[in-house]
N, C-alpha and C positions, 0 to 999 in steps of 0.2 A: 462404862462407855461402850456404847453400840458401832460396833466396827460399819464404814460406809456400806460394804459389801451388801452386811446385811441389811442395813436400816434403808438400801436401795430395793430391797426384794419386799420389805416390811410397808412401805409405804409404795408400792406400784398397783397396778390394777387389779390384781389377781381375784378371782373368786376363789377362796381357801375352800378346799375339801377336809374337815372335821372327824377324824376317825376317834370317838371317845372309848376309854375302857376301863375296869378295875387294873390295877396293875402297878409294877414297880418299874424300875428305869432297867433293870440288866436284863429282865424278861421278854418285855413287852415291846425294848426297840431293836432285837434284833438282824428283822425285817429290815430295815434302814439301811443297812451295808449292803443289803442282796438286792435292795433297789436303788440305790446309788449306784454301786462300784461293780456285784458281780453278775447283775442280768444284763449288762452291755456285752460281757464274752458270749453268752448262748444269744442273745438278741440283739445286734448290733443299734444303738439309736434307740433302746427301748429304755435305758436307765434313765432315773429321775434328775431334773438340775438340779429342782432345790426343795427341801423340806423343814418342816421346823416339827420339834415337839418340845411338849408344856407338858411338866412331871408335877403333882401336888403330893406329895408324900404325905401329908396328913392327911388328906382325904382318901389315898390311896386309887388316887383318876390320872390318868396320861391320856392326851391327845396327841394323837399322830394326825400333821397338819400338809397338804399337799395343796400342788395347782392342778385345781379340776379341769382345767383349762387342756391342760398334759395332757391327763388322763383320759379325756376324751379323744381327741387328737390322735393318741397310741391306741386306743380301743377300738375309733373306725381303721386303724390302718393296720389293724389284727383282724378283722372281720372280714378285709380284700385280700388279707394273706391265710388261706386255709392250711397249706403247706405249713405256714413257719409254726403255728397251732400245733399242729399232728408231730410236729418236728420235735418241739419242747415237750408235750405231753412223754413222747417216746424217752426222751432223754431222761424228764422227772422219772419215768417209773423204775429206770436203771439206779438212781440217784435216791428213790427212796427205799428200794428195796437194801441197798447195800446200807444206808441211815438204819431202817430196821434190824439188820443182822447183826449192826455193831451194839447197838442199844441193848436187844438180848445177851452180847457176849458179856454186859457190865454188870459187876457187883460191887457195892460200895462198902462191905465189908472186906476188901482185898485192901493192902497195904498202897499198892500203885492206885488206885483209884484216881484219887488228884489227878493223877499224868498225863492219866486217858482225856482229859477236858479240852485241850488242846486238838485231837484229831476227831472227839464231840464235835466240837466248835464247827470244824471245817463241814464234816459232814451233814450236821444238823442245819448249815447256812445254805449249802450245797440245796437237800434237798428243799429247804423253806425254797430257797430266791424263785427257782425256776415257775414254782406255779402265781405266783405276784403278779405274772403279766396277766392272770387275772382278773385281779382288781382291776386292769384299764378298761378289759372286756366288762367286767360289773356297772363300771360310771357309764360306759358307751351302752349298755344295751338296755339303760333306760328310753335311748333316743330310736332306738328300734323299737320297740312296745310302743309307743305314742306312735309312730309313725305307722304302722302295724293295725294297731287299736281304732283308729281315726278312718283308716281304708275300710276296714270289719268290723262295722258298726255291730251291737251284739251278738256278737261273736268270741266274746271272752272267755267262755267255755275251752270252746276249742283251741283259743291259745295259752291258756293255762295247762292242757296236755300237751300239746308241742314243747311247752319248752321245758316240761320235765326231766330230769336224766333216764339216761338209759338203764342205767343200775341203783342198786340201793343205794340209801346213806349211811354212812358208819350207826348214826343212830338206829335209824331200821335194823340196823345188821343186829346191836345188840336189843331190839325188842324182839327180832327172829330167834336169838339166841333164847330169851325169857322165854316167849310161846312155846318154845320146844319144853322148855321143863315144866309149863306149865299144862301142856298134854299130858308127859307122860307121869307128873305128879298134882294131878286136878283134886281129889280129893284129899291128901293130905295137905296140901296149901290152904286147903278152906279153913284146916281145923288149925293150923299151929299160926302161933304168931312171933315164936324168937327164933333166932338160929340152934338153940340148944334144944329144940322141942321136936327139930327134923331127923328124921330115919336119917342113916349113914348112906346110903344111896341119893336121897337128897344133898345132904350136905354135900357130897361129894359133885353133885352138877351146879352146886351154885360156884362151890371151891370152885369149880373150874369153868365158868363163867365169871365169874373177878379177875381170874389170872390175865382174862382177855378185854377186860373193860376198864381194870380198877382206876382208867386215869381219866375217865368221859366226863368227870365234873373238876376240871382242873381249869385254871385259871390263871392270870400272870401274877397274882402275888397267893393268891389260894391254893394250894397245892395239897390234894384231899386223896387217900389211898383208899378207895374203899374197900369195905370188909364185906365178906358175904352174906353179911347182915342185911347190907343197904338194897342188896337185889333182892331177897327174901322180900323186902318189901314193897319194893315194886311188884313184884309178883300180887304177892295181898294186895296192893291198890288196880289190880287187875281184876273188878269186879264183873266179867264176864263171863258167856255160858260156853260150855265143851262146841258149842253151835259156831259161835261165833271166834274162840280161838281155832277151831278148825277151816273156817273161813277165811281170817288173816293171817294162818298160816299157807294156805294155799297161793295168797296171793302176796305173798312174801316171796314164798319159794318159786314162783314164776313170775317175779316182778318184770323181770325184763320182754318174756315172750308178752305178757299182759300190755305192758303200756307198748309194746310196737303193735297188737293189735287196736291198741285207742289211737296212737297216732295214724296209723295207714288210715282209718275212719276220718280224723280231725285234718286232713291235711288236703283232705279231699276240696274243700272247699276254699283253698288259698292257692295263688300262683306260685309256682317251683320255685322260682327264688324266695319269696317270703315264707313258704313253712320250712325251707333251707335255715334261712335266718333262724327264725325258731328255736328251729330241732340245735342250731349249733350255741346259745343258751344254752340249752339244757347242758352238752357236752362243756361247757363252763362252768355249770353250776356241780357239776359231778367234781370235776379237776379243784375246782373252790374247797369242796366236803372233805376229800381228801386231804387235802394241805392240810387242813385245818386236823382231822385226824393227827397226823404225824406231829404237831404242834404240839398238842395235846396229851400224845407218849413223850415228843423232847421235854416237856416244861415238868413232868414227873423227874429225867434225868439229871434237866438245870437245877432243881433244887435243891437234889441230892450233890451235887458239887456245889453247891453256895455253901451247905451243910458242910464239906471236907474243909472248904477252902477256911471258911469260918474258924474252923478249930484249928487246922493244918499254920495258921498265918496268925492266928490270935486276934483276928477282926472281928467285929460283933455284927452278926448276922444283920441288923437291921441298915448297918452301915455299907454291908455289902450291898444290897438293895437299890443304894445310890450309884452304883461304878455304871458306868458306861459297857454293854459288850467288851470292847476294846481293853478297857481299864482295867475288867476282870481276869482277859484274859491276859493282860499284861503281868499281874497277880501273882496267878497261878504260876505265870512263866520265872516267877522270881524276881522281874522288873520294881522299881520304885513305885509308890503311888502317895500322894498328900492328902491322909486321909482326910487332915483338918479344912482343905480346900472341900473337900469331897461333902463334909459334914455341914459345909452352908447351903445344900440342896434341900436341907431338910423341910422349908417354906417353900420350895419352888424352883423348877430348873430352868429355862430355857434354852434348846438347843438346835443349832441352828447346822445342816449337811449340805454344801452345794459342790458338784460335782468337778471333781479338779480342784477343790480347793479342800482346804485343814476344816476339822471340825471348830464350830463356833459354842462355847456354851457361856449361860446367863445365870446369873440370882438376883435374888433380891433384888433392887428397883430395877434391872435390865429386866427379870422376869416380867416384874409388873406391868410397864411397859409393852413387852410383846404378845402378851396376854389380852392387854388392851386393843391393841392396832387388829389383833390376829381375829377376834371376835366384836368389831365392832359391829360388823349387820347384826342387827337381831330386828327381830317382829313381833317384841312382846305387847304391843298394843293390839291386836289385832286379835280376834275371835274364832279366825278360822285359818288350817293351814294347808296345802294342798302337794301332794305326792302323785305316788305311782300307785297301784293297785295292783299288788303282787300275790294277792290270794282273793278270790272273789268273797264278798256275803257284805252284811251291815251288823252291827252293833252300838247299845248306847250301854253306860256305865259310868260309874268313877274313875279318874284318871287317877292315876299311880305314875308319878314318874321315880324311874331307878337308874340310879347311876353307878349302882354296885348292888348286883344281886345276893350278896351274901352280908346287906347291911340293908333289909328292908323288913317290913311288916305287911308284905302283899299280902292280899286278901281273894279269895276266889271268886271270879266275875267282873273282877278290876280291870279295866284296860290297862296293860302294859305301855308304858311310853319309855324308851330310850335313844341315845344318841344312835345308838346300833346293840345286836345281842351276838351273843357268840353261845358255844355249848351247857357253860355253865347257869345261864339263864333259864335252861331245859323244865324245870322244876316250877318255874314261875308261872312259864308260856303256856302249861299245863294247866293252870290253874284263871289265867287271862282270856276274856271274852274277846279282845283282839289286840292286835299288837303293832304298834305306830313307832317310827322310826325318825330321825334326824335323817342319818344315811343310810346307803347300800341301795342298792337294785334285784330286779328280779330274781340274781342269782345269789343274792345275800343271804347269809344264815335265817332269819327275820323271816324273810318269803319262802323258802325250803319248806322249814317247821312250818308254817301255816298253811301249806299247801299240803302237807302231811297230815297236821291235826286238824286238817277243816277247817281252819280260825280266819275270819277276816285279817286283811293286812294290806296297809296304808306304809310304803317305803320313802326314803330322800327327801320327809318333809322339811328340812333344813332347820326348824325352829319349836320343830312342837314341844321340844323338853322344856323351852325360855318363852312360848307363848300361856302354857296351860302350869296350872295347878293341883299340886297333890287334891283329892277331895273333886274337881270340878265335873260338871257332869258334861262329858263328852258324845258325839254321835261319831262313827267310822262308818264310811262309807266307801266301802274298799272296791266297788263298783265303776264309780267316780272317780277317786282318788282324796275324796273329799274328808276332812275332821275339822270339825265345828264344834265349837261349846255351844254348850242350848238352856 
């Protein structure tokens, strides 16, 4: 039985904003509470009313479901408040630093381990929530680019520098890190291909290049440590001359004086308020990377207590998987939980947060149901789908849609299509001649990377996972904004 509450918010007018992902339910909805409950203390009126998320445990996909309606609404009225920006930004970096320092203090070999989950919890929400308002800035500054784009007829160049960040992205950070060993060990990388074939001086700089990256392909149900094997190889897939790492080393190591001498050039030609606008993108697309860094060390941590809690409680891992945030950490606290309640999520959740009110959740035909209502627009008849153009260039290819980068068979030169990409996708985007999106905006993971690899990229096309097909031969037209089967 669907409570009126909700079956009032299910069937009103809203245009659903669709965040899809790999992912399980304890990982991947944490976000939920720091946009509901605790970005209202640092942002008065910025917490969300109502959200829903849709859990498929067999396919391992969660959608996190909003009203884009909100989200815009909170993103122009983040852009007239520069202050309340610089104000959160200031707080997050207090908030992740001390998430950082507690993270490093934990070992999972310690007897207390378990205990510490608890003031994880707080911490790791603490620093997730504050950068969220974010995301409002991401849905609103599509409507800045169009507005932007439309005044400065070819002129995409130069706003494509504008709204760069000011500093690197965590990815950068560790290709900086690579090109540095791949300076000062250029000949022996050419020759060896395992970790056990490296000089001790080697191994010793990748050792300690993992220690600082090992959790850059992690994911909400993927959770991958990597060994200093994995960088060894990206190193050897770093088929370039001592010319050219000497090059993007230089321009690594001065990333920041570089693009403020591209942007004082590029801004020449826009009025003060709008390369204003711009440049404060970029400063959201920076604050985005980050979050998302830190995410990416918690969800190493979260899994290692799914792991304690697992054995500690005699729960079976996969079942933990299903718990709610809340539920787990109720768990942990010693609280009751119904796991056999908990175990009919396994076909499908529905759950529904509206603010000032109890959580709602769904299964089985309640799932099916909001599942339904929730994705009814679709555009699958239609040939072409139209976005934003978040990285310039064109490309034609096979589509490839992925809805879990670590259950595909991509192929090199494929067009990448997903609901949206996040870090773990890294591997693919590498190997994609361009990369087309459901959502996200200029400051989206999706437009970062492509603006970084060069790659055409077509953002927010709302439908292009459920208009096109695996195989079809697609055009990007990231110029435009335009993708078209041909």
């Amino acid at each position: 039985m669907i409570p009126k509450k909700i079956e009032y918010h299910l069937q009103s007018k809203k245009r659903w904003l669709i965040q899809q992902g790999g992912g399980c339910l304890v990982t991947a909805t944490l976000p939920l509470y720091g946009f509901r409950d605790r970005l209202d203390t640092y942002a008065k009126g910025y917490g969300v009313d109502v959200q829903f998320t849709l859990s498929e445990p067999e396919t391992d996909t969660v959608f996190l479901i909003f009203d884009e309606d909100e989200f815009i609404r909170r993103g122009k009225k983040l852009e007239q408040d520069t202050k309340k920006v610089q104000s959160l930004i200031r707080q997050w970096k207090e908030k992740a630093r001390k998430f950082y320092e507690f993270v490093k203090s934990l070992d999972e070999r310690h007897p207390t381990f378990l205990q510490q989950y608890p003031l994880f919890y707080e911490l790791y929400l603490d620093e997730y929530t504050l950068p969220l308002a974010a995301e409002y800035y991401t849905v609103w500054s599509d409507h800045i680019m169009k507005s932007i784009s439309s005044k400065y007829p070819g002129r995409n160049k130069e706003i494509q520098t504008l709204i760069l960040p000011d500093n690197i992205t965590f990815s950068m950070e560790n290709e900086l890190g690579l090109l540095k060993i791949a300076s000062s060990h250029f000949n022996e990388i050419k020759k060896v291909k395992k970790y056990s074939q490296c000089s001790t001086a080697l191994k010793k700089r990748l050792t300690e290049h993992q220690k600082q990256y090992f959790w850059i392909s992690n994911g909400y149900k993927n959770f991958v440590v990597l060994p200093p094997e994995f960088f060894l190889n990206q190193l050897n897939e770093m088929t370039i001359t001592k010319e050219k790492i000497k090059a993007r080393l230089f321009f690594l190591n001065n990333y920041s004086r570089e693009i403020s001498l591209l942007k004082n050039e590029a801004k020449k030609i826009f009025s003060k308020k709008d390369h204003r606008r711009m440049e404060s993108i970029g400063i959201i697309s920076w604050w985005h990377d980050q979050r998302k860094r830190a995410n990416l060390v918690g969800l190493h941590y979260q899994n290692l207590f799914i792991i304690a809690a697992s054995k500690h409680h005699r729960v079976h891992y996969d079942d933990l998987l299903l718990f709610t945030p809340p539920e787990f950490l109720n768990l942990v606290n010693g609280k009751q939980v119904h796991i056999d309640e908990i175990r009919k999520r396994r076909k499908g959740l529905a759950w529904c947060l509206i603010k000032e009110s109890s959580d709602w959740v769904g299964v089985e035909k309640e799932f099916d149901y909001c599942k339904k209502i929730l994705f009814k627009s679709t555009n699958s008849a239609s040939l072409e789908v139209t976005g934003l153009g978040a990285s310039p260039g064109t490309a034609r290819g096979k589509a490839k849609i992925v809805l879990n980068p670590h259950k595909t068979d991509f192929k090199k030169g494929e067009i990448l299509v997903a609901f949206m990409t996040r870090p773990e996708y890294i591997h693919l985007m590498k190997k994609a001649a361009a990369f087309v999106t459901d959502e996200g905006g200029v400051t989206s993971h999706a437009a970062v990377i492509g603006r970084e690899l060069k790659k055409p990229v077509v953002v927010g096309c709302r439908f292009a996972t459920r208009t096109f097909k695996d195989g079809d031969i697609i055009e990007v037209d990231a110029n435009k904004g335009i993708v078209r089967k041909i």
